[in-house]
C-alpha positions as CSV (number, residue, x, y, z in Angstrom):
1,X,23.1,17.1,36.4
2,X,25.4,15.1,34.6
3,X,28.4,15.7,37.1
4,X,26.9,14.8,40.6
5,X,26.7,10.8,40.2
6,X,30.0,9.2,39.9
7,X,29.2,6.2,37.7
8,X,29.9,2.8,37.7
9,X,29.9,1.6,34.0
10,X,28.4,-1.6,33.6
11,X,31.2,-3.8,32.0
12,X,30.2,-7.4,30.6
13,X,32.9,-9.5,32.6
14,X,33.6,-12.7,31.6
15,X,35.9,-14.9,32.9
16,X,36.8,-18.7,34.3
17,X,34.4,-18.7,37.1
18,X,36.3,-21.8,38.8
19,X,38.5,-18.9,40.1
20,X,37.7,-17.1,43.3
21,X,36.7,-18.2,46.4
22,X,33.6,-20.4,46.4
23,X,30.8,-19.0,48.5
24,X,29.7,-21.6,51.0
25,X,27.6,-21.0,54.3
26,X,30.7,-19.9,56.2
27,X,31.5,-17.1,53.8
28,X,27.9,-16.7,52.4
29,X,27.3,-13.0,54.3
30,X,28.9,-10.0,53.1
31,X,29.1,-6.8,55.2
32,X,29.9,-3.4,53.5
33,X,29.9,0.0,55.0
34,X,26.8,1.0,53.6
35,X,25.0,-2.7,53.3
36,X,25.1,-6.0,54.4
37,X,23.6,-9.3,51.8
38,X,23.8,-12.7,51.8
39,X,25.1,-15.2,49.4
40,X,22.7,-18.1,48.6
41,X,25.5,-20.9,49.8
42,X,26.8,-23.8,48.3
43,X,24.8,-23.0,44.8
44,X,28.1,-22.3,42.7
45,X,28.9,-18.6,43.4
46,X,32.3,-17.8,43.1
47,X,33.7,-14.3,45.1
48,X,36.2,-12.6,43.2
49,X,37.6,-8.9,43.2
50,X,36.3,-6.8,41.1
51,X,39.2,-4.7,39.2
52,X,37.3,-1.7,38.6
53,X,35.7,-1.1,42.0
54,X,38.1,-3.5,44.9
55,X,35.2,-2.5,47.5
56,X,32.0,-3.9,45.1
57,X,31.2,-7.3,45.5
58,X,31.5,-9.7,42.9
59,X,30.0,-12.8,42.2
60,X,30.5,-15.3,38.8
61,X,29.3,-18.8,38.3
62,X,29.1,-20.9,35.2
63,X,25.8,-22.8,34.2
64,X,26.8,-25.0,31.3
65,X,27.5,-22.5,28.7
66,X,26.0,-19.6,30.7
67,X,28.2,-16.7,32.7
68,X,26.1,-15.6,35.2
69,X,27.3,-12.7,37.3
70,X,26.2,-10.9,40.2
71,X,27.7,-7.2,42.0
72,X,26.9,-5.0,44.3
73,X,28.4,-1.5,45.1
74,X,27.8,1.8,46.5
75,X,27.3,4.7,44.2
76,X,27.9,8.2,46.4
77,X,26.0,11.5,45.2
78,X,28.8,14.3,44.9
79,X,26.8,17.5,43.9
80,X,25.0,19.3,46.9
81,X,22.1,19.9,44.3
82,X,21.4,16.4,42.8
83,X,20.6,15.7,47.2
84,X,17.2,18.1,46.5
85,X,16.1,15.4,43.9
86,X,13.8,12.4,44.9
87,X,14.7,8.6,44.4
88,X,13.2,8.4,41.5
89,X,14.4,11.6,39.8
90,X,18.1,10.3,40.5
91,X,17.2,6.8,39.4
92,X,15.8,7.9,35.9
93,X,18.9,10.4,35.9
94,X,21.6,7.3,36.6
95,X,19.4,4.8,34.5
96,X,19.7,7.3,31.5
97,X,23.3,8.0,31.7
98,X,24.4,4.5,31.9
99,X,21.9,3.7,28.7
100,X,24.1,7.1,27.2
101,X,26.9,5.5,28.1
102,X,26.9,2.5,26.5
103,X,25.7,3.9,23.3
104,X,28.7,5.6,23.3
105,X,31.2,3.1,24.4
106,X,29.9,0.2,22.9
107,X,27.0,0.8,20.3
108,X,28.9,3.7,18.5
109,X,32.4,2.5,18.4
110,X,30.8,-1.1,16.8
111,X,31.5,-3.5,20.0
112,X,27.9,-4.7,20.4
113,X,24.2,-4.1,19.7
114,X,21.8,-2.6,22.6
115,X,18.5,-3.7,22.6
116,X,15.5,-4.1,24.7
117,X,16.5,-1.1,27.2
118,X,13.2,-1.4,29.8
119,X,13.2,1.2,32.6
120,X,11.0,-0.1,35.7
121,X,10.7,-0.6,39.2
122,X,9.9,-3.7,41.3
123,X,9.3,-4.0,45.3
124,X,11.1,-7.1,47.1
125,X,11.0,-7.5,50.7
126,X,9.1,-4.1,50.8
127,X,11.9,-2.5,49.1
128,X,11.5,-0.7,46.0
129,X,14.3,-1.1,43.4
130,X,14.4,0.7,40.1
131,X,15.2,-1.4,37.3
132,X,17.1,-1.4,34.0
133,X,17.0,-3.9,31.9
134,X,19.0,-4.9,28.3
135,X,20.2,-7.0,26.4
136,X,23.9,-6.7,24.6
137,X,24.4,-8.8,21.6
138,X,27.8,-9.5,20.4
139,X,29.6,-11.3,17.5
140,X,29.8,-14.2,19.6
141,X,27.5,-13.9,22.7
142,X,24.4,-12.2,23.8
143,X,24.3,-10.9,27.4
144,X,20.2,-10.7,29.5
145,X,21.1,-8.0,31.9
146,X,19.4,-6.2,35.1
147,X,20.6,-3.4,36.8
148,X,18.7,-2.6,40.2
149,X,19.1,0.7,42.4
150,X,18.1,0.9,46.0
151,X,17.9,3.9,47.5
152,X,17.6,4.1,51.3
153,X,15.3,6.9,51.3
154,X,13.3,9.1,49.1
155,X,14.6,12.7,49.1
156,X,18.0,14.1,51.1
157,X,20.3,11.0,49.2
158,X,23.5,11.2,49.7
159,X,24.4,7.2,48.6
160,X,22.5,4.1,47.5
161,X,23.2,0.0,46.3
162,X,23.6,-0.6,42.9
163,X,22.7,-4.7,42.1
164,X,23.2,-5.7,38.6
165,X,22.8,-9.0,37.5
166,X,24.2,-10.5,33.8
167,X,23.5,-13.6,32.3
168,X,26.2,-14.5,29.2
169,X,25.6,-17.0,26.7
170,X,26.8,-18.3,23.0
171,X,25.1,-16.7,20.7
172,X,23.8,-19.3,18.4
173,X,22.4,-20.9,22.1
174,X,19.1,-20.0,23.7
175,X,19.1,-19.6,27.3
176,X,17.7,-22.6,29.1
177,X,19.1,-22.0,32.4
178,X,18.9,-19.4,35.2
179,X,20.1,-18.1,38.5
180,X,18.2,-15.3,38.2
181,X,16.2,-16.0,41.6
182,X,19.2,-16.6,43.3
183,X,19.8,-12.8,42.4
184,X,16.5,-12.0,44.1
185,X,17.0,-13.8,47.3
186,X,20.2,-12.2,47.2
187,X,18.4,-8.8,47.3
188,X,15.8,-9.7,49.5
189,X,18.6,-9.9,51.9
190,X,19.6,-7.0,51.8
191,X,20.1,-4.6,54.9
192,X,21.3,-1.0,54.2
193,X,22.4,1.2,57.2
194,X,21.9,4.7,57.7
């Protein structure tokens, strides 16, 4: 089953977020083939292009010492037999690759510590997103991250949104500061078409 998702890995990304375009209430509303969302406006979001995937949509801001980043992308199901499985069977399938996958990449080869992996699901706006949570802990930073899936419908997928949400910090710092709920009004935005 391993071949029918085509997966987006879940980089840390840090970065300067004074670059980018700043998202303000003229810009705040993004449309994408498969979605639309909106931008809280005028709360420090930057828009930037995202290197790996130029049609995600990427958001950084800085809060103090904290990286906060948000993206949003469309993951596309390419094996005719991964379509007979249900939302949540492709969710658990996705969420446990990309937990694989950073074992590999990142645990293995000595790049960081995984910890606190925490598979869930949570309804906003009557939409149910399944959830993976984790933390990354590196020399110099720890990373709180959240990666939401939405699928559109329950059985006969053929695409769904992928959210994640990161918060970067120093780590000899605790995290004091949040734009976590700026995440969730983000997603309670969101419109998918069919």
């Amino acid at each position: 089953m391993k071949n029918y998702l085509i997966l987006i890995l879940l980089i840390p990304l840090f970065g300067c977020a004074s670059q980018g375009v700043i998202v303000t209430k003229n810009n705040n509303n993004i449309e994408k083939p498969l979605y639309s969302i909106s931008i809280p406006p005028d709360q420090g979001w930057h828009m930037r292009r995202d290197e790996n995937d130029p049609k995600a949509a990427l958001f950084v801001k800085n809060l103090d010492s904290v990286f906060c980043l948000m993206r949003f992308s469309t993951n596309w199901i390419i094996d005719e037999r991964a379509k007979t499985l249900t939302a949540e069977q492709i969710a658990d399938d996705y969420r446990n690759l990309e937990r694989q996958d950073m074992i590999s990449r990142g645990v293995i080869t000595g790049k960081y510590e995984l910890k606190d992996v925490v598979f869930g699901s949570e309804v906003i706006e009557g939409k149910k997103f399944y959830i993976m949570s984790y933390v990354i802990l590196r020399d110099e930073s720890v990373e709180n991250a959240s990666l939401y899936l939405y699928f559109p419908q329950d059985k006969n997928i053929s695409d769904f949104v992928l959210a994640l949400y990161s918060e970067t910090h120093p780590r000899n710092e605790t995290l004091t500061t949040s734009a976590k709920n700026e995440f969730t009004e983000t997603l309670r935005s969101l419109d998918v078409r069919m």
